[in-house]
N, C-alpha and C positions, 0 to 999 in steps of 0.2 A: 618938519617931517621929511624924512630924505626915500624918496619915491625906488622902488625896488626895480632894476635893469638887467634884464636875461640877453645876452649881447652874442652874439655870431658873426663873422665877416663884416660885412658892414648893416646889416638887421637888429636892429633892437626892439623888444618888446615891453614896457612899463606898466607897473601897476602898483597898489598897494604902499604900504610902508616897511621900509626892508627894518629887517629884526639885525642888532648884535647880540652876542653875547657875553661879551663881555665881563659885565657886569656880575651877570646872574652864573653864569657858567664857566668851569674850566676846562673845558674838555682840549682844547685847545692847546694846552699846556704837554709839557714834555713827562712832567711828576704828579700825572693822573690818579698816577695806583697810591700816593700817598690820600687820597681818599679812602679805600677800601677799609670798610671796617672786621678786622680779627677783636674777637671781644672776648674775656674771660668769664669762663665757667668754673667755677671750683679752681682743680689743679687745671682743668683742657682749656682747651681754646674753640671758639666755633668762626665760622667762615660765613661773611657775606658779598654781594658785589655793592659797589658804591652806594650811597643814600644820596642823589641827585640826580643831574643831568650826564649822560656820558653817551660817546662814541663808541664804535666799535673796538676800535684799535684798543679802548680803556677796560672795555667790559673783557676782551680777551685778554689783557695783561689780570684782571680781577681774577678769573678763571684758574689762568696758569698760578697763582696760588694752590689751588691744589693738586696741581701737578709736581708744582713742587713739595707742598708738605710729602706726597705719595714717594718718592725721591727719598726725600730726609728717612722716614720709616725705612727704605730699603735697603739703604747705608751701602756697605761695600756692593750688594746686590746691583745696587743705580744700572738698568739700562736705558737712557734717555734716547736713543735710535729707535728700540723697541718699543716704547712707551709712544713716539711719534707716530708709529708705521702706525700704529692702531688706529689714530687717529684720521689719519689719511685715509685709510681702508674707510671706516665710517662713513666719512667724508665722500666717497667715491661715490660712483653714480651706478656700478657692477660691482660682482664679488659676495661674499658670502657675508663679510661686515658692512655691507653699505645699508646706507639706514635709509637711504632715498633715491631706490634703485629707478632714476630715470629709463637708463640705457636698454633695458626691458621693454619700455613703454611703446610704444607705436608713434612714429614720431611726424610718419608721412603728410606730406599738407598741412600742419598742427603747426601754427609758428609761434604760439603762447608757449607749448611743451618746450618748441625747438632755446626760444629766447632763456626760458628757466631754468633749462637744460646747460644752456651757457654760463648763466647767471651763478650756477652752485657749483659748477667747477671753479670759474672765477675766486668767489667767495670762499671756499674750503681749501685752494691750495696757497690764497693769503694768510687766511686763521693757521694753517701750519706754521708759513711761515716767520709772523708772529711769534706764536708758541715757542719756537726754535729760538727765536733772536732772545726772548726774554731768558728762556732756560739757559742759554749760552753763558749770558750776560748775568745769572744767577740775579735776577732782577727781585723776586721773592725774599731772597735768603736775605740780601744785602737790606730788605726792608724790613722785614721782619725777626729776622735770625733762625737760626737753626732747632733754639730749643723752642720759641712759641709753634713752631712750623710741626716740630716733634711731637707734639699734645694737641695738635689743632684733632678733633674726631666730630663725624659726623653721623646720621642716617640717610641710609639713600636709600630708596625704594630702589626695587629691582627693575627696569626701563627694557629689559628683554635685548641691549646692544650685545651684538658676542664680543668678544675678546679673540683677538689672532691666539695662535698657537704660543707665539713664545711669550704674549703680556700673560696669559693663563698661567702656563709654567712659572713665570716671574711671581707672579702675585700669589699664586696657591704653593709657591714652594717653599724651603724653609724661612726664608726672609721675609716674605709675606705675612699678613695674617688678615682677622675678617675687615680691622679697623683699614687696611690698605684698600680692601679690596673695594671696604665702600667709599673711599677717598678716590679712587679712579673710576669707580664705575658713576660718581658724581659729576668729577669732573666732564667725561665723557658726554653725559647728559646735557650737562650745560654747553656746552660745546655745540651738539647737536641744533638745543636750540635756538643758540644764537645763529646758526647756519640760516633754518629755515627763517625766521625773523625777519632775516635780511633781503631773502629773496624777492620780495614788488621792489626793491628800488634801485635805479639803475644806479643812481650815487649813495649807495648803500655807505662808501666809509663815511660821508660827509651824515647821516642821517642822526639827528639826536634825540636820544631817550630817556624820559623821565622816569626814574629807577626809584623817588619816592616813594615810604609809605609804602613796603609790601612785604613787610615782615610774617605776614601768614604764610608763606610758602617760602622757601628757600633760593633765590637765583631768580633765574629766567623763569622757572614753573611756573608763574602766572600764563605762560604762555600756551602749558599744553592742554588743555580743552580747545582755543585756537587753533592749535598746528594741528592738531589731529583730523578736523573738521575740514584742514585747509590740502591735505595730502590725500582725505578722500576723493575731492575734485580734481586734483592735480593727477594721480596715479588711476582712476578709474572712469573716471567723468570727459567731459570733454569744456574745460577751463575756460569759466567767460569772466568779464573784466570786472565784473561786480564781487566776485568772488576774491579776487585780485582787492581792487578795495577794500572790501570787507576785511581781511584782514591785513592788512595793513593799519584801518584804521585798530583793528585790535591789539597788533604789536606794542602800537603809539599809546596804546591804554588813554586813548578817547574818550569822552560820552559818549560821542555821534551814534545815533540809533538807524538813523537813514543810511542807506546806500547811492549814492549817485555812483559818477564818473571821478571827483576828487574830490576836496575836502580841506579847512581848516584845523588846526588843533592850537593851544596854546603856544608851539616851540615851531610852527610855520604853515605852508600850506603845502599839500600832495597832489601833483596834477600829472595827467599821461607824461611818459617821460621825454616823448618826440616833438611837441608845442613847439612849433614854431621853428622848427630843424627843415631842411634838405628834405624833400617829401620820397623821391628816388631815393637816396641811400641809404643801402640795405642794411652798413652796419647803426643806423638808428634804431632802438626798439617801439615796437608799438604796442606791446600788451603790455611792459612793465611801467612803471610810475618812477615819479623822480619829486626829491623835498624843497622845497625852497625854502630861504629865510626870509620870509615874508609874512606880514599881515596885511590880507588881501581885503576883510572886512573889518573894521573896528567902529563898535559902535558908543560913541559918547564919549565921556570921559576915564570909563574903564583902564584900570593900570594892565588888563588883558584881556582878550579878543572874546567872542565867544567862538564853540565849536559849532562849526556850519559844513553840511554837506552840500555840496553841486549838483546841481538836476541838471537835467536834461529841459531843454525848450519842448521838445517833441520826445514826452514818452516813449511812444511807439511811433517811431517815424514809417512804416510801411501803408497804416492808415490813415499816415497825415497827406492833405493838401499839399500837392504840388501842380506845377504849371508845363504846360509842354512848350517847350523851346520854338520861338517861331521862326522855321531857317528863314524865310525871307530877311530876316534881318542882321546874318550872317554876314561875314567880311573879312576879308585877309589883311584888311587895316589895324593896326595896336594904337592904343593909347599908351603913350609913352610919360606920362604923366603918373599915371596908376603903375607899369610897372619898375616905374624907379625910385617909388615911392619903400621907405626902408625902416617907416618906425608905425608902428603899432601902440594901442592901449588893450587891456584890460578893462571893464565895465562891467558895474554890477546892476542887476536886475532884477525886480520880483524879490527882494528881500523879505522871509515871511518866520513865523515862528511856526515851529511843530507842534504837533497837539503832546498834552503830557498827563500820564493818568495815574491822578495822585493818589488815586487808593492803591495801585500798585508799588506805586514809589517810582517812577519811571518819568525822568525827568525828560522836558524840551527839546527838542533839537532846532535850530535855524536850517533853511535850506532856502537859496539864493541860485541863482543862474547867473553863469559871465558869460559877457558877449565880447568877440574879438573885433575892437574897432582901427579902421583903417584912414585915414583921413588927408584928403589929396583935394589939389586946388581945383579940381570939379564938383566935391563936395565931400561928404562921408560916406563908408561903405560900413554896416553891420551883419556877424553872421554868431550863431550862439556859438561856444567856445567844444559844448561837449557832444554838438553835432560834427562839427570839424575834427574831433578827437574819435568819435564813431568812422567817420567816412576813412581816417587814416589806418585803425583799423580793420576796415574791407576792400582796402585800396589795393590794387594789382600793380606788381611790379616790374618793368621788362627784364628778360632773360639774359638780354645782352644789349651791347650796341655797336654801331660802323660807326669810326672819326670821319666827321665830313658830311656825315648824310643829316638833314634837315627833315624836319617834316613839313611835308607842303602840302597844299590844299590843292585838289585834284578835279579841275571844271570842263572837261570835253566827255564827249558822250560814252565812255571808256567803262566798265563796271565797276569801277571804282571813283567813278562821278559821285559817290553817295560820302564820301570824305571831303568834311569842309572844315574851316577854320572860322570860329568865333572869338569875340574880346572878352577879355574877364568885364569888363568895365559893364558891358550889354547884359552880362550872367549875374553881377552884382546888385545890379540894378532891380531886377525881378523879384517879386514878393515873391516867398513860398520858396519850397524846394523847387530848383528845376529838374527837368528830365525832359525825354523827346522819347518820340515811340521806334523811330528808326534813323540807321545811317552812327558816322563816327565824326566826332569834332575833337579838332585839335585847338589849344587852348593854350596859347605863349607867353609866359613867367617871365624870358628872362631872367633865369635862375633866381627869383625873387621867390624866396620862401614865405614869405610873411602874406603874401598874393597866393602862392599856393592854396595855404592854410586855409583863407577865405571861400580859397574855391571850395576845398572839403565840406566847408560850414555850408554853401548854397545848393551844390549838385546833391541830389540823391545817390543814396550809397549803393549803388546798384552794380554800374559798370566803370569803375572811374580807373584808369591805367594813370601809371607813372611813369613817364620817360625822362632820361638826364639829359644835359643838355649838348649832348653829341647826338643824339638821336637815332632812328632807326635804317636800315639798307632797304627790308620790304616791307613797308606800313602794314598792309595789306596783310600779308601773311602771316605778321606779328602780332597783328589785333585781334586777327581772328583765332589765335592760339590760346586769349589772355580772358579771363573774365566769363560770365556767360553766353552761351551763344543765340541770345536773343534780346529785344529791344538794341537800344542807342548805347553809343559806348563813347565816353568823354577822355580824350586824353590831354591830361595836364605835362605839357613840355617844361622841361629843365631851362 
């Protein structure tokens, strides 16, 4: 078994047994689309997207199949600029065709919106240009020809997308007819929902999907009772991480019936996307998820994993037990041991089965906790993984920084006597969450992220600041800007 390695500068983090695919999968391959299956009806053709495992990159070359049959029907008509622009429009975030008008939304303080908000621009101006490279490259024609492409017809429910001004004209004019019109307005669909799909994960092209087995609907449409449920939170609600999970796990066409913070499925594991990254930098996300290929649980001799969701150590961590920091035992001393410390585990905890209720037909779920272990020649350090992944989510940023300036701990009778410096190693140490009732402690990394992250899993998600490791010009005035303006406030240095 060859143990799975999430690798950064010089930080590694292990766990699990890393997945190929090899074997089972092609997605990897250059000649994806010769999966796709066009299958005969009588004299027509009908249109599916692959029956396996695929990528994104595979599922939009599947797509642009009917873009191009759409194409074929319109013969000398062909505007393939026009035909793009629609898509883009769609695609957009404003406009009159955008299907997921962010740029409306309220975006102030909202950094799940702001991250998704990035995430679908990303996402929709790649799938163009995709679309574009395939069309260019007549990548459809060349595979299928021109006359199965001629006969492919389909049904497409009406999905309420507009159409720009000149695909209408195109499609409703002489060249067009109804069989075109529902050839692009399928396409379009599908498109759509490979968009939103995509959106929990920050390594969305790398993410693979088991496209088995769903001959009852057409394409992606297993997905819109999902999207629909997932655009109500996103456009009117105010987007928490569980919701984010959730469908993701639904994308992935899971069992898992639990919601935690991540999650197992057959083809890897989904964990927050930021694990174990630079805790200060801002271009890291913190609401979106990221896939790994990994099987983090496998139990027995199973040829595959079961699906387990991740819990949480502390439900509700605001009623949980925690300790108040006793400054006495504060120090501008570090342990230089802990922070040069540079590799990490993964560890599994509380491995349980979910209840399952068979007269519904409502199968099991596993749900297990990971804890982030750290391990250094003064001993072991344990913090749960989806505590650490909450506190990085409530973590304050700084605005800026001064080259040169340090943060220091401040001991003469000055009003600012109430800023002191503590060791992780003192905070690690402590059962429970810690917290203090007053004053600011500064807490020195050593840009050791992997120390960071521990810190997240121990302190209470209350007031924890991130600063990089240039630090700040007026502690003081910067602290007091960040966070709430009450109880103790812990800043973790870069």
């Amino acid at each position: 078994m060859t143990e799975y390695q999430l690798s950064w500068e010089n930080q590694t983090l292990t766990w699990g047994e890393k997945l190929s695919f090899d074997a089972e999968c092609e997605w990897a391959s250059a000649d994806t689309a010769a999966k796709c299956t066009l299958s005969k009806e009588g004299a027509d053709w009908e249109w599916e997207v692959s029956s396996g495992i695929s990528r994104a990159r595979a599922i939009v070359r599947d797509i642009g199949i009917l873009l191009a049959a759409v194409r074929v029907r319109l013969g000398a008509a062909d505007h393939l600029e026009a035909l793009l622009n629609n898509v883009e429009a769609s695609l957009a975030l404003s406009g009159r065709e955008a299907t997921l008008p962010l740029s409306v939304v309220k975006m102030a303080e909202d950094d799940t919106r702001s991250e998704i908000t990035v995430q679908a621009q990303q996402i929709g101006n790649t799938i163009t240009n995709w679309l574009r490279e395939d069309a260019l490259h007549d990548v459809a024609i060349r595979q299928f020809g021109q006359k199965a492409l001629g006969h492919l017809e389909l049904r497409s429910r009406c999905e309420q997308h507009l159409w720009t001004p000149a695909v209408a004209q195109l499609l409703m004019g002489p060249s067009g007819s109804p069989i075109v019109m529902q050839l692009y307005n399928e396409f379009l669909h599908q498109i759509i929902l490979l968009r939103d799909a995509l959106l929990p994960f920050s390594n969305w092209q790398e993410v693979p999907f088991d496209l088995k087995d769903i001959e009852r609907v057409k394409g992606l449409r297993f997905l819109e009772q999902h999207r629909r449920q997932f655009l109500v939170e996103l456009l009117t609600g105010g987007i928490s991480h569980r919701v984010i999970v959730q469908f993701a796990q639904c994308t992935l066409r899971t069992s898992i019936l639990e919601v935690g913070y991540g999650f197992q499925y057959r083809l890897g594991t989904v964990l927050p996307a930021g694990i174990g990254l630079p805790i200060a930098a801002t271009d890291f996300p913190r609401s979106l998820l990221r896939w790994h290929p990994v099987w983090t649980v496998k139990i027995g001799n199973e040829p595959e994993p079961e699906a387990i969701a991740f819990e949480y150590e502390l439900d509700d961590y605001y009623s949980a037990r925690s300790n108040l920091l006793d400054t006495t035992l504060t120090s501008v001393g570090s342990d230089n041991r802990l922070l040069d410390t540079n590799k990490a585990q993964l560890i599994i905890v509380g491995l349980e089965q979910g209840l399952a209720d068979h007269e519904m037909g409502v199968q099991a779920t596993r749900k297990c906790q990971l804890r982030l272990k750290l391990n250094t020649d003064s001993g072991a350090f344990e913090v749960d993984l989806g505590q650490a992944a909450r506190g990085h989510r409530y973590l304050y940023r700084s605005p800026g920084t001064v080259a040169g300036e340090q943060l220091s701990p401040i001991t003469d009778g000055s009003p600012e006597a109430a800023i002191q410096s503590v060791e992780a190693q003192h905070l690690l140490a402590l059962p429970n969450l810690v917290t203090a009732a007053t004053g600011i402690y500064t807490i020195q990394t050593k840009q050791n992220s992997l120390l960071q992250w521990m810190l997240l899993g121990k302190l209470y998600p209350e007031n924890i600041i991130a600063a990089d490791q240039t630090g700040w010009g007026d502690i003081q005035t910067t602290v007091n800007t960040l966070g709430k303006q009450f109880g103790a406030k812990f800043v973790i240095e870069g």
